[in-house]
C-alpha positions in Angstrom: -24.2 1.8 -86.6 -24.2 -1.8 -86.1 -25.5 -2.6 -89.6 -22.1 -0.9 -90.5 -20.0 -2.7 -88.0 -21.2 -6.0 -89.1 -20.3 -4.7 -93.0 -16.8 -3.7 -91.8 -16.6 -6.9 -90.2 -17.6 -8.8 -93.3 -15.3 -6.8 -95.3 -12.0 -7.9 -93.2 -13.3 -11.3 -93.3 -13.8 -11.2 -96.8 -10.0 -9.7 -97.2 -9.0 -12.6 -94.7 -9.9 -15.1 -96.8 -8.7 -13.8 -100.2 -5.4 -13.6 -98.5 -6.1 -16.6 -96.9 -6.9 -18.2 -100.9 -3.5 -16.7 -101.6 0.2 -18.2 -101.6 0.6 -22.0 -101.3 2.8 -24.3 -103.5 2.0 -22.5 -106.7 4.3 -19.5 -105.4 7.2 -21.2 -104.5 8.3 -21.4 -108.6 8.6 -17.2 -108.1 10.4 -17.5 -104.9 12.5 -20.3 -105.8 13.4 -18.6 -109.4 14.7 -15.7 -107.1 16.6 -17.7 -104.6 18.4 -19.5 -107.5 19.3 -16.3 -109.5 20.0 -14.6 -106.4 22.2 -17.4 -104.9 24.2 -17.6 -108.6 24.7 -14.1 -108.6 26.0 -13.6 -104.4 28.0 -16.6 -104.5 29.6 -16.3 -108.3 30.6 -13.3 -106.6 32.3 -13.9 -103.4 33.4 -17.7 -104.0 36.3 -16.5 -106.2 36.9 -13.0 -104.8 39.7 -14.0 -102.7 41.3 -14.7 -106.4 40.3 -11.2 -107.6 41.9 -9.4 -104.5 45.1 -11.2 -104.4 45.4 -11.6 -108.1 44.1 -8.5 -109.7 44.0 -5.8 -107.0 47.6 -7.2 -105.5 46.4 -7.0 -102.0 48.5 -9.3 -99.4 46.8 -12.5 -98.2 46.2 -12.0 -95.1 44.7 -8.3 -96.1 42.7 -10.1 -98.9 41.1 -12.4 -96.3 40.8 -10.1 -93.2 38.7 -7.9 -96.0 36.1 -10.6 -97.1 35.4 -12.4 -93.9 35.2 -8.7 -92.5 32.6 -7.8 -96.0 30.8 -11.4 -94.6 29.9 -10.5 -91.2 28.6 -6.8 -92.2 27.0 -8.6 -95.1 25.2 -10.6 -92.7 24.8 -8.2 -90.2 22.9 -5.7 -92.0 19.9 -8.1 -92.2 18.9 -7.0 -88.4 18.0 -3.2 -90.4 16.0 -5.5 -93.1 14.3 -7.1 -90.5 13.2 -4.3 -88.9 12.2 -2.5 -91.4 10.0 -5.3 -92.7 8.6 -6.4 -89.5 7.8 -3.1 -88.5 7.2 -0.6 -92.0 7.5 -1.8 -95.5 6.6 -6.0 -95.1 8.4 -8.7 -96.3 8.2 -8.2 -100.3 8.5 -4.7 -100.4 12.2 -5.3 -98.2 12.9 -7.8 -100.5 12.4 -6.1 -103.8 14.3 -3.0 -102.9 16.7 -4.7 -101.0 17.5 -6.5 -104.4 18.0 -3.2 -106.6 20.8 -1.9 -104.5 22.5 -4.8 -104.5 22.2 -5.2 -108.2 23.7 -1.5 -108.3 26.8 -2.5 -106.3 27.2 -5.6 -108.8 26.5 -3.4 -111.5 30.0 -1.0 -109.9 32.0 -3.5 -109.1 31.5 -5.2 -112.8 32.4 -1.9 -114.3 35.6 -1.8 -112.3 36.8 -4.9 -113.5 36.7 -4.0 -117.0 37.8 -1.2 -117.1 41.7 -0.8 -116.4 41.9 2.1 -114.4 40.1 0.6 -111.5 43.1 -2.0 -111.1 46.8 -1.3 -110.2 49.3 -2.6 -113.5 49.3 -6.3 -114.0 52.4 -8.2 -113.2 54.1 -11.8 -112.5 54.0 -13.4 -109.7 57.7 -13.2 -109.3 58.1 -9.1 -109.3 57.2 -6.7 -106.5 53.7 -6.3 -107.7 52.1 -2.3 -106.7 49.3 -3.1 -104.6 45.8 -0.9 -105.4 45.8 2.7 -104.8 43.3 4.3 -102.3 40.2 5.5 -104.8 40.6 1.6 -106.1 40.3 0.6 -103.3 37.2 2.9 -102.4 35.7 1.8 -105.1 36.0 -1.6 -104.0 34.9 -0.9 -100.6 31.7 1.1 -102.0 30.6 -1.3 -104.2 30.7 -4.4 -101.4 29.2 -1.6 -99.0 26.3 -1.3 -101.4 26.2 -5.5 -101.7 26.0 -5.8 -97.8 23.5 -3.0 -97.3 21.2 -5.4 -100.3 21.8 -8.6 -98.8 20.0 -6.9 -95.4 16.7 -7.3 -96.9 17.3 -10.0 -98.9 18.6 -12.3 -96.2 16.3 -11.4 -93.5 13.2 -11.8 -95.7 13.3 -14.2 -98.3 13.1 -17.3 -96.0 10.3 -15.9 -94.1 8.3 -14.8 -96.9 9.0 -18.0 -98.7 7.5 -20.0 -95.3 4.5 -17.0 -94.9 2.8 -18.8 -98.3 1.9 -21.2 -96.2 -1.2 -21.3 -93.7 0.0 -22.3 -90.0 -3.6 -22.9 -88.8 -4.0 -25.5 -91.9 -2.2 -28.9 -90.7 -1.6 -29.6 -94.2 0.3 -26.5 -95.5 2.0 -26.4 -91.9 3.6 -29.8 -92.5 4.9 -28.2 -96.4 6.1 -25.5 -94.1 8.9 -27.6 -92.6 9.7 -29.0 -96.1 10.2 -25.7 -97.6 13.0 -25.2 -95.4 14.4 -29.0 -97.2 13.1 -27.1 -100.7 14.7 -23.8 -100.1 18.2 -25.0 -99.2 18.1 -27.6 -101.9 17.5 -25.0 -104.8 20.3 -22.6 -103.0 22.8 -25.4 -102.9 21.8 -25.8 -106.5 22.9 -22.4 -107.5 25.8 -22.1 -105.8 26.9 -25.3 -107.2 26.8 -23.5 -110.8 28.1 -20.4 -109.4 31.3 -22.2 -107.8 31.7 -24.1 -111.2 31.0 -22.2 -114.2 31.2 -19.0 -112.7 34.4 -19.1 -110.7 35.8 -20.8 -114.1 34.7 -18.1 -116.7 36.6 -16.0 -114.0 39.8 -17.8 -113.9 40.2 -18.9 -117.5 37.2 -16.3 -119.5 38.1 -12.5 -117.5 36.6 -10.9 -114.9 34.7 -8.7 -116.7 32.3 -11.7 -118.1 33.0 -13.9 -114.7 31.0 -10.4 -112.6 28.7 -9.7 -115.5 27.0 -13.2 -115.3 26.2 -13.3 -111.6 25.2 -8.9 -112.4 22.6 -10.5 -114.9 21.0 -13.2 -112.7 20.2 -10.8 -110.0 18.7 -8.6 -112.6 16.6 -12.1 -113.4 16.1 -12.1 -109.7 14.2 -9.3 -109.2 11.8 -9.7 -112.1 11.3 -13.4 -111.4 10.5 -12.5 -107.6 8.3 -9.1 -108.9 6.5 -11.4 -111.6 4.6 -13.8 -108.6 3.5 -10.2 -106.6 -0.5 -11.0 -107.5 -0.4 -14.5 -105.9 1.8 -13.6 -103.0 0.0 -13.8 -99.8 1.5 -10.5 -97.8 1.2 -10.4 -94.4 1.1 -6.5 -93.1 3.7 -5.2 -90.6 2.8 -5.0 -87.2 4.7 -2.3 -85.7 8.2 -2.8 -84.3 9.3 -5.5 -82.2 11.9 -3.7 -80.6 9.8 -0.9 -79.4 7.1 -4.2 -77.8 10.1 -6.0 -75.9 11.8 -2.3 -74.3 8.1 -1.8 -73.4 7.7 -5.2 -71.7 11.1 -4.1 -69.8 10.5 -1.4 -68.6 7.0 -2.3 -67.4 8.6 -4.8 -65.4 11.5 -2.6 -64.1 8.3 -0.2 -63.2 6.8 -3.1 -60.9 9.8 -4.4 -59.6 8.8 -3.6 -56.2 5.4 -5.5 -56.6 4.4 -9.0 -54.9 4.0 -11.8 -58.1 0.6 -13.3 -58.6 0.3 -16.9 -57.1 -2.7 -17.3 -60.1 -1.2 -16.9 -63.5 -4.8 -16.2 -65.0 -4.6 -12.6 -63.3 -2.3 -11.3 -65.8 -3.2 -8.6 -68.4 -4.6 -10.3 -71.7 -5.7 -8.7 -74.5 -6.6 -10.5 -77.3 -8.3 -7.6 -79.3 -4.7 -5.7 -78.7 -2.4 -8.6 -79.6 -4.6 -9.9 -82.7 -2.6 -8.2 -85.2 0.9 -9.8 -83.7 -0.7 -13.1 -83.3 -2.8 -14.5 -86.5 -2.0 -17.8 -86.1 -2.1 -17.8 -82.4 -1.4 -16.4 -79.2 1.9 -17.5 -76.5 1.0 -18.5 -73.0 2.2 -18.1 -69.8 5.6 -20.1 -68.9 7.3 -20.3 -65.5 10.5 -19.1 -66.9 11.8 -15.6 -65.9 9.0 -14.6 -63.7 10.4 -11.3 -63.2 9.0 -10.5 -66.5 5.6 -11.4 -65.7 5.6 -8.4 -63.5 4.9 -6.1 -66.5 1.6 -8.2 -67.0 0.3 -7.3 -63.9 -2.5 -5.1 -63.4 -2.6 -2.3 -61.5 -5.3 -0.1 -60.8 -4.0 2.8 -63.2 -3.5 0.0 -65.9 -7.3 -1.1 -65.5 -8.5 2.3 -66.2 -5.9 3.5 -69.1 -4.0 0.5 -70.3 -0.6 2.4 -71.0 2.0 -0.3 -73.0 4.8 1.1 -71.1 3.5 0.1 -67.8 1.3 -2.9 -68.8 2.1 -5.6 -71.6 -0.2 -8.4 -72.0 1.4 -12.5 -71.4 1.7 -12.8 -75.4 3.9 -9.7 -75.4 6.1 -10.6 -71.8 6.3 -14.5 -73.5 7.5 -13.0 -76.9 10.1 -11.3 -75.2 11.0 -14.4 -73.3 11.0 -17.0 -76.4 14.0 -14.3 -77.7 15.7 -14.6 -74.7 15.4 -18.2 -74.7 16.5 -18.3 -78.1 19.9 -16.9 -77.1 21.9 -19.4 -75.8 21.0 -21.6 -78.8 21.9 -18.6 -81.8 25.3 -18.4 -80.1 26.2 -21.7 -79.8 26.0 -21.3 -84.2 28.9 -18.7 -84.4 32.0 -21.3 -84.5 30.4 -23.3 -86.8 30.8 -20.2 -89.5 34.5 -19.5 -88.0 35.3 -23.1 -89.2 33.5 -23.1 -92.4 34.9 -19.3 -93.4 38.5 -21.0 -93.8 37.3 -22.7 -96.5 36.8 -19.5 -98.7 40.0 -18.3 -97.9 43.2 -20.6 -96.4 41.7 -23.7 -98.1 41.6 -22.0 -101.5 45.1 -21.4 -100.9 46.1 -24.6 -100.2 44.4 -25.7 -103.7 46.3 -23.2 -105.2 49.9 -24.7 -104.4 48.6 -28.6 -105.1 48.0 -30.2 -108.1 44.5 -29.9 -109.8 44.6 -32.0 -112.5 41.7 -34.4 -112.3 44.2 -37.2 -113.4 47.8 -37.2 -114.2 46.8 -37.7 -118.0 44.2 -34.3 -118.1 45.6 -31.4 -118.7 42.0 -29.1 -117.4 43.3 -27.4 -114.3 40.2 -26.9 -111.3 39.8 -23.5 -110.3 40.7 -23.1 -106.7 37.3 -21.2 -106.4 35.9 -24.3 -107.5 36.8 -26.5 -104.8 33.5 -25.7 -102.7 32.0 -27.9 -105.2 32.9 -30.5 -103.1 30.8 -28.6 -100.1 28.0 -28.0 -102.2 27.5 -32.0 -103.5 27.9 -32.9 -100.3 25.5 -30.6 -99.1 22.9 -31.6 -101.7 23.3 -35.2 -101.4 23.0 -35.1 -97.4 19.4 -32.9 -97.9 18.3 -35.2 -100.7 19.0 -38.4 -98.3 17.4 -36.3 -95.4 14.3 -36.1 -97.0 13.4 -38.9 -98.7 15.0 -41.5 -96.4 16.5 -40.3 -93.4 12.8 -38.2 -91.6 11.0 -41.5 -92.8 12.9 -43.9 -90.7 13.4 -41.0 -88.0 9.8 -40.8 -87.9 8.8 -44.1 -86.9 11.1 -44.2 -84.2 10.5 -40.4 -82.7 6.7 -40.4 -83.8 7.8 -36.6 -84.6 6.4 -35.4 -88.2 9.4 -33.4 -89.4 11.6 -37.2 -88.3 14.2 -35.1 -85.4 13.8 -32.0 -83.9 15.6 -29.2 -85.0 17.8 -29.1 -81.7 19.5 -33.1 -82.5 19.5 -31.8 -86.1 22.0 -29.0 -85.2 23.8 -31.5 -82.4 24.8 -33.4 -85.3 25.7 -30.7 -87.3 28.0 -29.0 -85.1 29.9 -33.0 -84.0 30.7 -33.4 -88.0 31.8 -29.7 -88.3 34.0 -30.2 -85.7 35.5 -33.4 -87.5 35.6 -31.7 -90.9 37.9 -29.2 -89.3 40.3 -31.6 -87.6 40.7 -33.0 -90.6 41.7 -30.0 -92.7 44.5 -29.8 -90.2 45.5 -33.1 -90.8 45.7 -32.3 -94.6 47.7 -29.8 -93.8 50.4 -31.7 -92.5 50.5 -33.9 -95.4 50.6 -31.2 -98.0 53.5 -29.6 -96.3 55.4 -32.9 -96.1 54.7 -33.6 -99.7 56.4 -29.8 -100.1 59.3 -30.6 -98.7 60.0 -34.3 -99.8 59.7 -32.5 -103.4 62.1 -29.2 -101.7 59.5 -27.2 -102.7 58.8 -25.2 -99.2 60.9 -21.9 -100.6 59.1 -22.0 -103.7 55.3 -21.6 -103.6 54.8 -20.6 -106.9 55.7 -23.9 -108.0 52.9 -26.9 -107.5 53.6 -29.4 -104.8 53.3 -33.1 -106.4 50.1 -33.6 -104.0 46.5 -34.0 -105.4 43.7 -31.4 -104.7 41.8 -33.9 -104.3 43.0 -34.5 -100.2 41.4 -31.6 -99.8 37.6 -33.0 -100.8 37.4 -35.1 -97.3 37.1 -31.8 -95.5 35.4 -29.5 -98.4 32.7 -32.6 -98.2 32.2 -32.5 -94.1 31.5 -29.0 -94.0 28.3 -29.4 -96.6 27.1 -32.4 -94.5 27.5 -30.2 -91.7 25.8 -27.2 -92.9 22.9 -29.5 -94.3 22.2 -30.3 -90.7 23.1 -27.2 -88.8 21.7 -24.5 -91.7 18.8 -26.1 -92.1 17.7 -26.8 -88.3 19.3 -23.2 -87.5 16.6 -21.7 -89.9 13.7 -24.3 -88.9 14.3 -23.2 -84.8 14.6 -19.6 -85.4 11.1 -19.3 -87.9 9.6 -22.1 -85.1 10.6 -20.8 -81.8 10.4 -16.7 -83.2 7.5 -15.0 -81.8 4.7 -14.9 -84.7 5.4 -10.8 -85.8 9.4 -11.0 -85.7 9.9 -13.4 -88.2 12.2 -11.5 -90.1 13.8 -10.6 -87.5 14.6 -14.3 -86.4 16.1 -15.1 -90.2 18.0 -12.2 -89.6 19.1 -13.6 -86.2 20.4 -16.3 -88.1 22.6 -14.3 -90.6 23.8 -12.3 -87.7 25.3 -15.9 -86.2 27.2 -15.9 -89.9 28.2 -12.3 -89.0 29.6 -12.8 -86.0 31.2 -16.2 -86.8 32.9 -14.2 -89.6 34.3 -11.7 -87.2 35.6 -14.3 -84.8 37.6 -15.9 -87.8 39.0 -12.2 -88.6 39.7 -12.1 -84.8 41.0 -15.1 -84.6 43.4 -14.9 -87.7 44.6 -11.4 -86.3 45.3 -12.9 -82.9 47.3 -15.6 -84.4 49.2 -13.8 -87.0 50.1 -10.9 -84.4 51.1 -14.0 -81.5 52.7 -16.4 -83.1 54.9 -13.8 -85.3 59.2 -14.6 -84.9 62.2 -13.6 -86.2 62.1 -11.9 -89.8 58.9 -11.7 -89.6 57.6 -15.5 -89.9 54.4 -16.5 -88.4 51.9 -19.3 -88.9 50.0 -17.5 -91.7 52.6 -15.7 -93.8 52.0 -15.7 -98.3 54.0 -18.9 -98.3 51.7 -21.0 -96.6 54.7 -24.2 -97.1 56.6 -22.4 -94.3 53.5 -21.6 -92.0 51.7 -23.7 -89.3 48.4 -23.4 -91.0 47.1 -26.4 -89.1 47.8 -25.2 -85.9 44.7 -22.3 -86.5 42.9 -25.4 -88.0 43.5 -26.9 -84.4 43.0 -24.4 -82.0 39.4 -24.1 -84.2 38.1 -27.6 -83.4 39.5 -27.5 -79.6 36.9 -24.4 -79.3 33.8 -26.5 -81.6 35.1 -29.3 -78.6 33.9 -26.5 -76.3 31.2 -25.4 -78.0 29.6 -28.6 -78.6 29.4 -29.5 -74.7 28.1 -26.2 -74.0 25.3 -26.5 -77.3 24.2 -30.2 -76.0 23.8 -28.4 -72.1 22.0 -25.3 -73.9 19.4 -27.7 -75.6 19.0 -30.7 -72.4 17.2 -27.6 -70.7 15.7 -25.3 -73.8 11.9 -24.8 -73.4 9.4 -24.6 -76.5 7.6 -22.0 -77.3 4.3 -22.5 -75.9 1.4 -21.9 -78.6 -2.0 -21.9 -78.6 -3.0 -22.3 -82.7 -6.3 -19.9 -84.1 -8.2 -23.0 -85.9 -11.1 -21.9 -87.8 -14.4 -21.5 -86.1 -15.5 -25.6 -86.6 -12.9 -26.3 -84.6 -11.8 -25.9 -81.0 -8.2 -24.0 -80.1 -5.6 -26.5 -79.6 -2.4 -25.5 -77.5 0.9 -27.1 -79.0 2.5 -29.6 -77.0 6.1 -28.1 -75.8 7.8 -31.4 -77.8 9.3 -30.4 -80.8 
């Protein structure tokens, strides 16, 4: 029996370490050729939808926009049932792959609608009363983004993770490549979507819809082959049960002992290490002195010490995971109206560019697609994580003695301050493009382009990609840190539900303000001829809120508490508990 034992015993360890052997730098090329064809393929499909609604499906602006900032938040919504799924069921590559196919077959619909005729109302000019699509058009529409959404759920919530999982935590070195990945993985995104947002959204506006869907359709098909090919030299991490069902059990095993005295000696609490190993490979949590009334469904009662029953006694890694999610809170919230401001840019700002002039001189004739304008977002955004890297954690480092330069909590402080100033600005640009309108009498006639450059617009386009550099980035590094070990996925899709939620704000908002600040003959701020609207006024009312926001973020962080760690070193070396500075 024990000869067997000791066999089984070498057997896992044998599988530990040829897992262990696995993943590293030489997966990244798979995971990276994935993100970029992926990437090309979302955003060569949203960045110029707004275009394709208004333009070929005839639907009113306000419709157009309420429709993809609504298709955003369940797009990034939907990653909570990834999560899950992967955490608890299928893993991280298994979510991923299929996850991928049906989003390539709601491409694959939406492609086929636009070129084939009958899925589109009649063209017509601007000038006539255009017929706006018809209800199984529309369906179609709807089914085909339904089926993108429900893709994106496994895509978004995994990727990230699985990308960071190639690398050992309990190696120093690989953890340190960890925290560039995140550097790595943005980079190559912002990469893609530069291409998508300039050759894409151009073969769109000047090429056909048809070819401008069926490019972004073929790089997801790349996608999912590039991501398959690597499957041999991925190391997969197994699924560990659901998360959700550990943190009700940890509540209701404290609601259970509600009535009982707390333990003065934290050491009396239920451990169990042999329980908890498979959530807790490259470590276990310890006790903090936050929320003690969880700690109540660690204590052991008599019935616990002869059945341990999970709904009536968790162990301290199980009560602290639940608390590092509730700690995360305050910080994933204070994320949301950093997306409201940014979502303008895909919809009211592409407007504006529409109506201005976007020559790139007086002398060229080549007109920039109004889809194109995020160009500006993603430059900036590359540049800032290019000069973050290689110059900026340098310098940081010698001064903060941290290894990844700042901690993730100033890195998001930072971004949300220059998000706020990017949208101050747009309203300011705002104001000058309408006065430019009506010095040239041009505020009846928006079908005609105001004698203003496109190029005012680039000031704000350009904040908005420093800021997501910094607040992306650090939002994605404090939700894989700070995450409990076996919800991973879960805290990436954490981070897309912030981006679903700030998306519903901004359809909130934009409701609230259209229905509010209607008049007589039905003006408001936002009506289709954006020269006689108060468009800056919603650009205002947005940065008074990020004011907000940003005092309550910088309060949220002064008093955040790290997730307490103890690391599983190899067997040379001692365990060594993480310092709570970040």
């Amino acid at each position: 029996m024990s000869q067997e034992m000791e066999g089984g015993e070498q057997k896992g360890g044998h599988a530990l370490q040829d897992e262990k052997r696995k993943g590293g730098i030489r997966t990244m090329p798979f995971i990276f050729a994935n993100e970029i064809s992926e990437k090309l393929a979302v955003v060569g499909f949203q960045a110029n939808m707004i275009s394709y609604l208004t333009l070929q499906l005839h639907m009113p602006l306000a419709k157009a926009a309420t429709t993809l900032t609504n298709f955003g938040g369940t797009a990034s919504l939907t990653p909570l049932i990834g999560a899950f799924l992967a955490d608890a069921y299928v893993g991280r590559f298994w979510a991923v792959t299929v996850s991928s196919i049906i989003y390539q077959i709601g491409m694959i619909s939406l492609t086929v609608s636009a070129i084939i005729p009958r899925f589109r109302p009649p063209p017509c000019s601007p000038k006539q009363n255009c017929k706006e699509a018809s209800a199984w058009q529309l369906a179609v529409l709807y089914s085909s983004l339904l089926l993108t959404a429900l893709g994106a759920g496994g895509i978004r919530a995994c990727v990230v993770a699985f990308g960071a999982d190639q690398f050992d935590e309990s190696d120093p070195k690989e953890k340190t490549k960890t925290w560039n990945f995140f550097n790595w993985y943005y980079f190559c995104m912002g990469v893609s979507m530069l291409l998508a947002v300039t050759v894409v959204v151009y073969i769109q506006d000047n090429v056909g819809w048809g070819w401008g869907l069926g490019i972004p359709t073929l790089a997801m098909a790349i996608s999912v082959v590039s991501f398959i090919a690597g499957y041999s030299m991925y190391r997969h991490l197994k699924p560990s049960g659901s998360p959700f069902t550990r943190l009700a059990q940890v509540v209701v095993a404290a609601v259970r002992k509600r009535e009982m005295p707390m333990v003065s000696d934290p050491s009396c609490l239920y451990e169990n290490e042999e329980m908890d190993a498979p959530i807790s490979l490259s470590g276990k949590l310890v006790h903090t002195k936050q929320l003690r009334f969880l700690d109540k469904a660690a204590i052991i009662t008599e019935e616990g010490r002869r059945q341990p029953n999970p709904w009536r006694l968790s162990t301290v890694h199980r009560v602290e995971e639940l608390k590092s999610v509730i700690r995360m809170a305050p910080i994933w919230a204070a994320g949301i109206l950093v997306i409201t401001a940014s979502s303008q840019q895909n919809t009211f700002s592409l407007q504006q560019a529409r109506t201005m002039d976007r020559r790139f001189s007086p002398a060229s004739s080549f007109l920039i697609p109004p889809g194109s304008m995020t160009v500006f977002t993603m430059l900036a955004m590359l540049a800032t994580i290019s000069l973050y890297d290689r110059a900026l954690i340098p310098l940081a480092r010698r001064a903060t003695g941290l290894d990844r330069g700042i901690s993730f909590l100033h890195r998001m402080g930072i971004g949300f301050a220059i998000s706020t100033l990017a949208t101050l600005v747009a309203g300011l640009v705002e104001v000058r493009r309408k006065a430019a309108a009506a010095s040239a009498g041009l505020l009846d006639d928006p079908a005609v382009t105001i004698p203003i450059s496109v190029f005012w617009l680039v000031p704000q386009y350009a904040l908005h990609g420093i800021a997501e550099a910094f607040t992306s980035i650090g939002h994605l590094e404090f939700f894989y840190d700070q995450a409990p070990e076996s919800m991973r996925s879960t805290a990436t899709a954490l981070f897309w539900m912030s981006i679903s939620v700030g998306n519903y704000v901004s359809t909130m908002l934009v409701s609230v303000v259209h229905h509010y600040s209607a008049g007589p003959g039905g003006s408001n701020w936002l009506p289709e001829n954006l020269n006689r609207g108060r468009l800056e006024y919603l650009y205002w009312i947005i940065t008074l809120l990020q004011l907000l926001n940003l005092v309550y973020y910088v309060i949220c962080a002064k008093f955040y508490t790290y997730k307490p760690l103890q690391l599983r070193q190899r067997k040379e070396e001692e365990t060594v508990e993480l310092p709570s500075r970040v």
